[in-house]
N, C-alpha and C positions, 0 to 999 in steps of 0.2 A: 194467785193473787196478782192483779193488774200493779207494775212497780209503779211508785211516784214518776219515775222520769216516763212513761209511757200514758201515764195520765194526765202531763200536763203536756204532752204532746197530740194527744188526743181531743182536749178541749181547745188547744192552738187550733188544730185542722178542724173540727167544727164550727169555730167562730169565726175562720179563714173562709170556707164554702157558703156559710150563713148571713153574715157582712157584705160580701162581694156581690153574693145575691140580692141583698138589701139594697143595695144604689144601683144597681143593672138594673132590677126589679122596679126598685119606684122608679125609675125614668120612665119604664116603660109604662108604667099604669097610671100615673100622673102628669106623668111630661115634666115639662122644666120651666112652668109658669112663671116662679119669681125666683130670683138670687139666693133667698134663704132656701127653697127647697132644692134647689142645685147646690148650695153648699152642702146641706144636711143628707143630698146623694151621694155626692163626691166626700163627705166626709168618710160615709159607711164604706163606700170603697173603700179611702185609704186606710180607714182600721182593717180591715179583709183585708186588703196586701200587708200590713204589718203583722197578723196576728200569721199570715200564710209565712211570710219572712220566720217567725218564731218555731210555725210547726216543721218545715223544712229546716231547718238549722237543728232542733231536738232530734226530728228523725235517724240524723250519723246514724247513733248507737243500733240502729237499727236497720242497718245496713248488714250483710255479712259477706260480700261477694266483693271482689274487686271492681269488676263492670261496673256492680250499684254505687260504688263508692266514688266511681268515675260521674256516673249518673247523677247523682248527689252533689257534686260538683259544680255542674253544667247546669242542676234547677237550683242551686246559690247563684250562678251567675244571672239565671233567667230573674229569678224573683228579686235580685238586687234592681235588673232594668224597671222592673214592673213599681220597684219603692221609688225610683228615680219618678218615673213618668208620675204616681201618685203625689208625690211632690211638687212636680212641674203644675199638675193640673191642679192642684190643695192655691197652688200659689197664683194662677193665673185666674182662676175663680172669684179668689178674694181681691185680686187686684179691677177685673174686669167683669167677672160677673156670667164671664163664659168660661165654657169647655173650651180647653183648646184644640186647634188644628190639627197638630200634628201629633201621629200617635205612632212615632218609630220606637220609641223606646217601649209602648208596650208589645207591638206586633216582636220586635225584638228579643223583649222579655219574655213570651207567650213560644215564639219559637223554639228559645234556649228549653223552656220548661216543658215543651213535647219532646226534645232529643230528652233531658233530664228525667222526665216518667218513665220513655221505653226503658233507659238504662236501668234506672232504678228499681225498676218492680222485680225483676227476678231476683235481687239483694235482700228483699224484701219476704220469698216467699216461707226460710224458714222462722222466722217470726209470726209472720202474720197469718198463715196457711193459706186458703183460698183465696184471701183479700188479698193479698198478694197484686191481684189482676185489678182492684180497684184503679193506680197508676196509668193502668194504660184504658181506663176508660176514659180518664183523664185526657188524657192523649191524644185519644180519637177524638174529645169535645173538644180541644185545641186546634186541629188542622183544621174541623166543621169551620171553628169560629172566623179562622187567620186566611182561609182558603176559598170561603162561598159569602164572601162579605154582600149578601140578597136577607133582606128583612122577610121571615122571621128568622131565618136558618142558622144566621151569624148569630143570633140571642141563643137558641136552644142548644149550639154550642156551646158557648159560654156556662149555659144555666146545667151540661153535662157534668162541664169540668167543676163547677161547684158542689153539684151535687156528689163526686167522687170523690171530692174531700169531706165533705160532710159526714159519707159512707167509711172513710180511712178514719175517722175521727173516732167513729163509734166501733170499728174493728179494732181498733189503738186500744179503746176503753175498757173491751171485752176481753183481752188477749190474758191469757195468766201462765 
């Protein structure tokens, strides 16, 4: 039987990959016509970074390796930059009506959280079994996104790393 603490970390990393996707996504298929639908983007992101903040923070327990627990470490740091920058831009939105400029604290945050997947996933594998490797699919969509900043390529990054949480959410779910 899936414990409680693995199913509310499961529906964290779903809501995490499915959010994030939600204001990456409408941006792209709407655009950013008026102030409400860039806040209502930017909102879904920031719920996605907080609900990602919640399922990385649950995960520990589900760590078993040293490495991962280093790893674990390193995507609390990442994902704290990434609640910062969702903050910055929550606030700059409402003040201005734009996205802001600068995006060091997510490239930052996005960084930390590809060192933080390599590490993490082999912590991960006797829990999780195969899924295990979901983390460094992860991974691989974070360098795509942080590294080939050329439209579409930087989005289908992005939309990798979402989707490996989505896939870690419902392995979480499954797990007994």
């Amino acid at each position: 039987m899936t414990s409680r603490y693995d199913r509310g970390t499961g529906v964290a990393a779903i809501l995490a990959g499915a959010l994030i996707f939600a204001g990456q996504a409408g941006e792209l298929a709407f655009g950013s016509e008026s102030s409400t639908q860039r806040a209502v983007e930017v909102t879904a992101f920031g719920l996605g970074v907080v609900a990602l903040i919640v399922a990385i923070w649950r995960l520990r327990r589900n760590v078993t390796t040293r490495v991962g627990r280093i790893g674990w470490r390193v995507a609390v740091g990442g994902v704290a930059l990434l609640g910062l920058f969702a903050v910055q831009t929550l606030i700059t939105v409402a003040a201005t009506g734009d996205v802001p400029e600068n995006f060091l604290l997510f490239g930052l945050g996005l960084l930390l959280l590809f060192f933080g997947h390599l590490l993490i996933a082999p912590g991960l594998r006797p829990t999780l079994g195969r899924a295990w490797l979901l983390p460094i699919v992860g991974a691989a969509g974070i360098i795509v996104a942080i590294t080939l900043d050329v439209d579409p390529i930087h989005d289908i990054g992005l939309f990798v790393f979402e989707g490996a949480w989505v896939a870690l959410g419902v392995a979480l779910l499954r797990t007994n």
